[in-house]
N, C-alpha and C positions, 0 to 999 in steps of 0.2 A: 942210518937214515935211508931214506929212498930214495931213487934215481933221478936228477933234478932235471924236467925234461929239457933240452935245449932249444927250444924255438919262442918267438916271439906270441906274446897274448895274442895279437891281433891275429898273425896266424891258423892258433887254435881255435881264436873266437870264428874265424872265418868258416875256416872248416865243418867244427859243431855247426853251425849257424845255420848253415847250408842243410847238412843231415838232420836237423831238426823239423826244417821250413818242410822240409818235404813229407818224411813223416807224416806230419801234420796235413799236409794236402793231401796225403794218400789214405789217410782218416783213422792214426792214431789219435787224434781228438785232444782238448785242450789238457787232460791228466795227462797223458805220454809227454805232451811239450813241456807241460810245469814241470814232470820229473826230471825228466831231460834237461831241464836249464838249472833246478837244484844240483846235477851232477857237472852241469858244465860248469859253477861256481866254485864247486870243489874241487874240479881238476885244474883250472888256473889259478887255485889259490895256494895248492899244498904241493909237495913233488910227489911222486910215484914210484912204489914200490914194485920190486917183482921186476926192474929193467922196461915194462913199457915205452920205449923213447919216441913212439911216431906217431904224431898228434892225430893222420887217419886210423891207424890203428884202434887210439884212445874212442877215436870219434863212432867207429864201430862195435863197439864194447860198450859205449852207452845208445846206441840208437837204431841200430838193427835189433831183427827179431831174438830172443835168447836163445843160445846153442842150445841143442839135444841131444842126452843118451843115445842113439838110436834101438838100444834094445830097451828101454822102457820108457822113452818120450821125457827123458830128464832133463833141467838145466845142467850144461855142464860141469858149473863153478860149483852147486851141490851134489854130483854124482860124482868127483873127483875130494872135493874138501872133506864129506860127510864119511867117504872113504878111508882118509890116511888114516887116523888115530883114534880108534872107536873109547879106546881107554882114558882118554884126554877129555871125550866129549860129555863120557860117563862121570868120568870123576869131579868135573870142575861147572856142571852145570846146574843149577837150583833145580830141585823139585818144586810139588805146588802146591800153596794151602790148604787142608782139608776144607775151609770155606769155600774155594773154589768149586773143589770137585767135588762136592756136595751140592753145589747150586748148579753145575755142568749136570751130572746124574737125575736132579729133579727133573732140570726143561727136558733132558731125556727119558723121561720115563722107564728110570730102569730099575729092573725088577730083580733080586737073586735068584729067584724060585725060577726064573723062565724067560729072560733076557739073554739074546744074543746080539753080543758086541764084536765088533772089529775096530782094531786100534790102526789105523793105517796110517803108512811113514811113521810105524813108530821106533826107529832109532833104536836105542840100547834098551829101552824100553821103562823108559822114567816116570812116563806116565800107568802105561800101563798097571806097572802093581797097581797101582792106586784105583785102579777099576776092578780089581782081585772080587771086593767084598759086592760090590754092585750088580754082578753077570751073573748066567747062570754057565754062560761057557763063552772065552774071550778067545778069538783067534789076531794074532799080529800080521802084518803084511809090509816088508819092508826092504825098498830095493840094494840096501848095502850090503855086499858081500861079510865086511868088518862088522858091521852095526849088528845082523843077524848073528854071526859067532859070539859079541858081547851077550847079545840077547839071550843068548841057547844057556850059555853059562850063567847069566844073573837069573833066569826065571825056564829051567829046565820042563818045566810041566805045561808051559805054555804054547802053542804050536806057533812061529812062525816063519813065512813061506815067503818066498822068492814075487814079490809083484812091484805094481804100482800103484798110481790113483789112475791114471789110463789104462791098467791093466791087473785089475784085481782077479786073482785065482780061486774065487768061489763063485760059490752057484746062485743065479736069478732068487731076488725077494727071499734069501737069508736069513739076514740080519735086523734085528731088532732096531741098533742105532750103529752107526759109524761116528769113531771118536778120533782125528785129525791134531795132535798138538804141536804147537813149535813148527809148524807145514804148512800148512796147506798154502801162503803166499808163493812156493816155490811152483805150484801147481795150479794156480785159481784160472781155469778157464774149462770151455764146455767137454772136452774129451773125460775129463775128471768129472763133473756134476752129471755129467750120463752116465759116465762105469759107477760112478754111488749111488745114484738115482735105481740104476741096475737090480744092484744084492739087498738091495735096501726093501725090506718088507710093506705092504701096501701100509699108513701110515707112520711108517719108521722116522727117523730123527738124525740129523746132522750135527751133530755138537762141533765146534770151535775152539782152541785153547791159546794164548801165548802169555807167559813170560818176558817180561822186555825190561831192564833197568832201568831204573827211577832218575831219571837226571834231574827231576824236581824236587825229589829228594836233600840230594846234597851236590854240594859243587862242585864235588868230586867224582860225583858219575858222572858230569856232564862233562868234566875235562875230560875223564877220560872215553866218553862216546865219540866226543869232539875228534881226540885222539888216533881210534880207528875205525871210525865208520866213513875219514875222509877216503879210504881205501874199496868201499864197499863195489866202485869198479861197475854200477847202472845194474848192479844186483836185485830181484824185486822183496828188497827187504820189508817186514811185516810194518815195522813203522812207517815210511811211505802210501801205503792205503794203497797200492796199486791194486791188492787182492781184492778189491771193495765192487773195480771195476766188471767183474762176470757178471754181478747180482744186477745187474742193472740192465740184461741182456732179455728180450723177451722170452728168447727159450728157458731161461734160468728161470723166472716169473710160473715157467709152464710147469716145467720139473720139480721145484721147491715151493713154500709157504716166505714171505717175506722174513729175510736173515733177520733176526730178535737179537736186541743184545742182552747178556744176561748182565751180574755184577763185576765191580770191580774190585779188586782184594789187593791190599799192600802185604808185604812180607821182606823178611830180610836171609839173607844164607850167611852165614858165620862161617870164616874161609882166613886162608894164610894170605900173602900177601904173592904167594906163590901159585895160588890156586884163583886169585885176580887173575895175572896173568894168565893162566890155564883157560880160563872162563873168554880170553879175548881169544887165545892158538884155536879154540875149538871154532868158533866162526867159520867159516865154509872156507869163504874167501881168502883168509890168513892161513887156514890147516894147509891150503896148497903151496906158500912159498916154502925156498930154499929153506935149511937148515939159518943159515948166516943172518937173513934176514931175520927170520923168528928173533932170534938172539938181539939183535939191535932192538927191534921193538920191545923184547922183554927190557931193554934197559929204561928206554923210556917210560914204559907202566911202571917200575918199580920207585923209577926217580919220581913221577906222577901222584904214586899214592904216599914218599916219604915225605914230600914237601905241602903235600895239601892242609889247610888250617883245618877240617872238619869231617875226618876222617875219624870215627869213633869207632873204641874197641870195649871188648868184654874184658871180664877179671883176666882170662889167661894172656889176654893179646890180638884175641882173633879178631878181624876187621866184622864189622855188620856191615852186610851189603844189600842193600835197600831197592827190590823190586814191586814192578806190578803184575797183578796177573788179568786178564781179560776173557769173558766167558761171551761165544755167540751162540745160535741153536737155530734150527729150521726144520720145515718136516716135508716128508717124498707128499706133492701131488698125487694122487691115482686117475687112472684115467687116459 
């Protein structure tokens, strides 16, 4: 279990309360506050892993600005989590429907004969393949040390190079489209929609992608979302909608075409009960604790998914785990 903070609600409640109110006056706007007070209900309701014991502490961790890389303008909690275990992230994380990336590739207009694509932050590069057939030449850009060695070895012919979305390594009006999956909320503000806006060819295209588990599905993703996303720690996780916040900016208006949403695709990953767990250790936030803690948690996922009524398997055993996938799109202003 996690570390049960020792101080009083009111306390905490004071504290946040405080670091909120002000935020707010200083013109995080009413989404910073609503977030902020979703995470102040989770951290007085659950205890805290990782040893966090001091409610200013806590209280900074959700309401100050998010730490940075300083060599490539990262959140910390992703330049450190996305780090430890590139094999963990690869192994236990769903791909994505061919309907998906088939209705991604259309709003993008991409072409085999004569499309140039960049997959940026692409990780071990999961999506990637799946753009193999749609390019005419696919370059990767992605700041983990780990994530790029996965990559070099899953897809050897693929080039990719040491950057960010603040600091992409290619040259001015590029690329055809820039394709972001499983990301870009780590990243959504204007230093990012200018470096894309940048390589991005005079009407080139922004594709969007995530992945997120179905807790509507079954009641058993929802416990266990339940589970550990009380840990998420004021992270600007993709289901929070905090990424929604840039497009709303009038420079983003200036740079982009209004964000489109495209479809939405259900799908399942067929997985061990072991590779559940793997799919929660991969999470940014969780790859960084101790060894000890992992281990606690994996007891609870396991007891989680043996005691749940509605946990359905195939003929062999395998669990089906029940996701959805999400498509946005936009295209570079010129001018």
């Amino acid at each position: 279990m996690g570390v049960v903070v020792s101080v009083s609600t009111m306390e905490m409640r004071s504290v946040l309360t405080m670091r909120m109110k002000t935020r707010f006056r200083l013109g995080g706007g009413f989404s910073r506050l609503k977030a902020s007070s979703y995470h102040l209900t989770q951290l007085l309701s659950f205890p805290v892993a990782g040893g966090v014991s001091d409610p200013r502490a806590m209280a900074s961790m959700i309401s100050s600005p998010p730490p940075l890389n300083p060599q490539h303008d990262i959140h910390a909690v992703a330049a450190k989590g996305f780090d430890v275990d590139a094999h963990t992230y690869e192994s236990n994380r769903p791909s994505y429907p061919a309907a998906a990336v088939s209705d991604l590739c259309i709003h993008l207009h991409l072409n085999p004969e004569r499309s140039h694509v960049l997959d940026l932050a692409s990780g071990s590069g999961k999506f990637t393949r799946l753009l193999l057939p749609h390019c005419l030449k696919l370059t990767a850009v992605e700041p983990s040390p780990s994530m790029r060695s996965a990559f070099a070895n899953i897809l050897p012919n693929i080039q990719v190079l040491d950057g960010s979305a603040s600091a992409i390594p290619l040259a001015s009006a590029s690329q055809d489209a820039v394709v972001i999956a499983q990301a870009f909320h780590w990243f959504a503000n204007l230093r990012s929609l200018r470096e894309i806006h940048r390589v991005l060819k005079p009407g080139g295209r922004l594709g969007l992608i995530w992945n997120l588990e179905d807790r509507h599905a079954k009641k058993w993703v929802a416990s266990l979302r339940d589970l550990y996303e009380r840990y998420e720690m004021g992270t600007p996780q993709y289901r929070l909608g905090l990424w929604r916040g840039v497009w709303g900016t009038a420079e983003a208006r200036e740079l982009f075409t209004e964000l489109e949403k495209g479809g939405r695709f259900e799908h399942e990953m067929v997985c061990t009960e072991e590779m559940v767990y793997g799919r929660v250790v991969s999470k940014s936030y969780i790859a960084c604790w101790p060894a000890e803690e992992k281990e606690s948690l994996r007891e609870r996922v396991l007891q989680a998914l043996r005691s749940a009524e509605d946990v359905e398997r195939d003929a062999g055993g395998l669990i089906r785990y029940p996701y959805k996938t999400e498509v946005f799109w936009c295209e570079k202003r010129s001018g």
